[in-house]
Wavefront OBJ file of the C-alpha trace (Angstrom):
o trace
v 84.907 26.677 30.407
v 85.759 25.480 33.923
v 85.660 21.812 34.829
v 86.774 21.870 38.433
v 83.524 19.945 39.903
v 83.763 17.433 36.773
v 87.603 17.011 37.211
v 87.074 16.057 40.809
v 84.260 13.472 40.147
v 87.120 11.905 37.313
v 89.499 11.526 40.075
v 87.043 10.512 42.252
v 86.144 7.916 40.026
v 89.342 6.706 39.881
v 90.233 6.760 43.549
v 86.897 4.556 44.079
v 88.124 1.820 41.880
v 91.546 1.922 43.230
v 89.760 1.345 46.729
v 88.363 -1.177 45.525
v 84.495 0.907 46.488
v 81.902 -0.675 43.995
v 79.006 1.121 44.826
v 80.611 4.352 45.437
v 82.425 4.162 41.988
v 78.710 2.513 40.082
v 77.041 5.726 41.869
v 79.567 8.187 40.367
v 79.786 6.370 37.029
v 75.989 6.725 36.953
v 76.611 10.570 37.387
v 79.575 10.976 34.869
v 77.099 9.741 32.503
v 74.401 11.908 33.504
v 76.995 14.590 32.578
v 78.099 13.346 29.476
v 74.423 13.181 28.409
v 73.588 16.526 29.474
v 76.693 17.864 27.303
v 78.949 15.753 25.150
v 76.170 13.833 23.953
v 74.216 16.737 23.246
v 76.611 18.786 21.516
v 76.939 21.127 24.260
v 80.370 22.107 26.293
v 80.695 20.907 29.905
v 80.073 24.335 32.271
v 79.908 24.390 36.003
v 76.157 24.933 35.476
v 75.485 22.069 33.616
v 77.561 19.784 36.442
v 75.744 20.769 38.868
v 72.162 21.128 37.396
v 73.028 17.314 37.006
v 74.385 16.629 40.369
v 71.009 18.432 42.073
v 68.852 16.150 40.029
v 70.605 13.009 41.109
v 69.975 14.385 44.666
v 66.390 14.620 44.512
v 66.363 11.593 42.704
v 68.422 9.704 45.436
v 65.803 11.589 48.137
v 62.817 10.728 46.339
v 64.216 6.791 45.924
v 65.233 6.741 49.619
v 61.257 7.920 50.946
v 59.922 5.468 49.006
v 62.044 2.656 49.940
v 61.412 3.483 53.976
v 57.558 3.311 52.851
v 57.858 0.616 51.485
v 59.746 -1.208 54.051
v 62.559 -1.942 52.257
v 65.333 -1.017 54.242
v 68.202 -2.625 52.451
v 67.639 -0.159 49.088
v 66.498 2.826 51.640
v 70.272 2.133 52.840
v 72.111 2.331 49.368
v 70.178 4.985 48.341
v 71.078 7.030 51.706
v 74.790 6.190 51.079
v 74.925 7.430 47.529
v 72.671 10.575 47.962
v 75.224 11.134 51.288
v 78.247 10.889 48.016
v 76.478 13.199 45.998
v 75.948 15.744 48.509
v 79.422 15.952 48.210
v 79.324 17.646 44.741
v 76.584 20.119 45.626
v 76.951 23.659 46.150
v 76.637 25.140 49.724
v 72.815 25.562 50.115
v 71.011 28.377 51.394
v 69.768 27.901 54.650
v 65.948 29.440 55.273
v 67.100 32.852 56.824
v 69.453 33.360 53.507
v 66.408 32.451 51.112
v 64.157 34.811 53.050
v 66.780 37.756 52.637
v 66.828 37.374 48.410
v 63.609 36.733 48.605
v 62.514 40.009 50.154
v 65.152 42.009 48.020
v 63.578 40.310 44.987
v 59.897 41.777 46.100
v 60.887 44.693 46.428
v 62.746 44.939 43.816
v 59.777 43.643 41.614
v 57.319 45.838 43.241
v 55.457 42.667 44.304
v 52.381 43.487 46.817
v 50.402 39.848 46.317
v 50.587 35.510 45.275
v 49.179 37.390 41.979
v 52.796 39.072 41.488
v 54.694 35.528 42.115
v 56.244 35.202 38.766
v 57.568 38.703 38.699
v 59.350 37.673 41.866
v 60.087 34.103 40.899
v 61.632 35.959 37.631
v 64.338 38.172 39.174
v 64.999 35.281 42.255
v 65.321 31.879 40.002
v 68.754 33.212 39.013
v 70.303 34.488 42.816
v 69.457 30.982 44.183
v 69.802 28.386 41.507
v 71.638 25.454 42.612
v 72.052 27.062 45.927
v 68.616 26.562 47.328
v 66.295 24.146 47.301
v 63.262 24.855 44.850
v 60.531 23.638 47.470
v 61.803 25.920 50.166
v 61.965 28.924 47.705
v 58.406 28.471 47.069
v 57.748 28.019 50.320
v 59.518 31.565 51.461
v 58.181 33.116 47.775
v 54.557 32.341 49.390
v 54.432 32.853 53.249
v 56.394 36.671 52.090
v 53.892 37.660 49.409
v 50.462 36.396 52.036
l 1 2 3 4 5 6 7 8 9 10 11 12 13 14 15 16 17 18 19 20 21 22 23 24 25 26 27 28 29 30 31 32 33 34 35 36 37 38 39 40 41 42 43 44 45 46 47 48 49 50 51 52 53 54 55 56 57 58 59 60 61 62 63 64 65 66 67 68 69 70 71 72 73 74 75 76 77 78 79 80 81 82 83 84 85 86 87 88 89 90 91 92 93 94 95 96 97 98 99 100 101 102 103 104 105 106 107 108 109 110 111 112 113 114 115 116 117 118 119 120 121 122 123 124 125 126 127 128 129 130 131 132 133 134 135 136 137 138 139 140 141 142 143 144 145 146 147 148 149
C-alpha cells in the first residue's frame, strides 16, 4: 500500500494551518475527506489509485465551478475556485500532452485491430488503462475519434 501522495497532502495540511492559509488548508481538508470517503469510509485501503482518482475529480470539479462562475459574472468565486483548482493541480499526475495520447492511442488500434468509430470500445478497452489519471478523458476521446475517421 503506498501513501506517498496522501502523506504529502497530511503535511500539507498541516503546513497550511501553521501558515496561517485558510482557504488553502479548507480546500485540502475538503480533499482529505474526499479520500477518506473513497476508502476508510468505505472499507477499502488507501492506494495511489484511489488518491488520485479523487484528486482528478476535484479538478474537474474546480474547472467546471470556475466556467460557470466567469459565465455568470461572478468573478470573486471564479477567483477561489482558480486558486484551489491551481492547489490541486499540485497533486495530479504529469498529464499527457496531445502528441503522447496520439502515440498510445495508435499502438492501442493496432493492437486491437481497430479499422472504424464501430471498433471504439475495443480500443477504448486496451487504452483506458495506459492513460488513466495521466490524460484527460475528453482529449482521449477526442484523439480515439479523429484516429479511427
Amino acid at each position: 500500500m503506498s501513501q506517498k501522495l496522501f502523506d504529502q497532502i497530511m503535511a500539507d495540511i498541516k503546513t497550511a494551518m501553521k501558515a496561517g492559509e485558510k482557504d488553502k488548508l479548507i480546500a485540502l481538508r475538503m480533499l482529505h475527506s474526499a479520500i477518506k470517503d473513497q476508502t476508510v469510509n468505505a472499507g477499502k485501503e488507501i492506494t495511489e489509485e484511489v488518491v488520485i482518482a479523487v484528486v482528478n475529480k476535484a479538478i474537474k470539479q474546480r474547472i467546471d465551478s470556475f466556467e460557470q462562475f466567469t459565465e455568470a459574472g461572478r468573478d470573486d468565486l471564479a477567483v477561489k475556485e482558480k486558486a484551489e483548482l491551481e492547489w490541486l493541480k499540485t497533486y495530479q499526475p504529469a498529464q499527457m500532452d496531445q502528441a503522447a495520447v496520439e502515440a498510445v492511442v495508435k499502438e492501442c488500434i493496432a493492437e486491437s485491430g481497430a479499422e472504424s468509430k464501430r471498433d471504439m470500445g475495443k480500443v477504448m478497452k486496451l487504452l483506458m488503462p495506459k492513460v488513466k489519471g495521466k490524460a484527460d478523458g475528453k482529449l482521449v476521446n477526442h484523439v480515439v475519434m479523429s484516429l479511427l475517421n
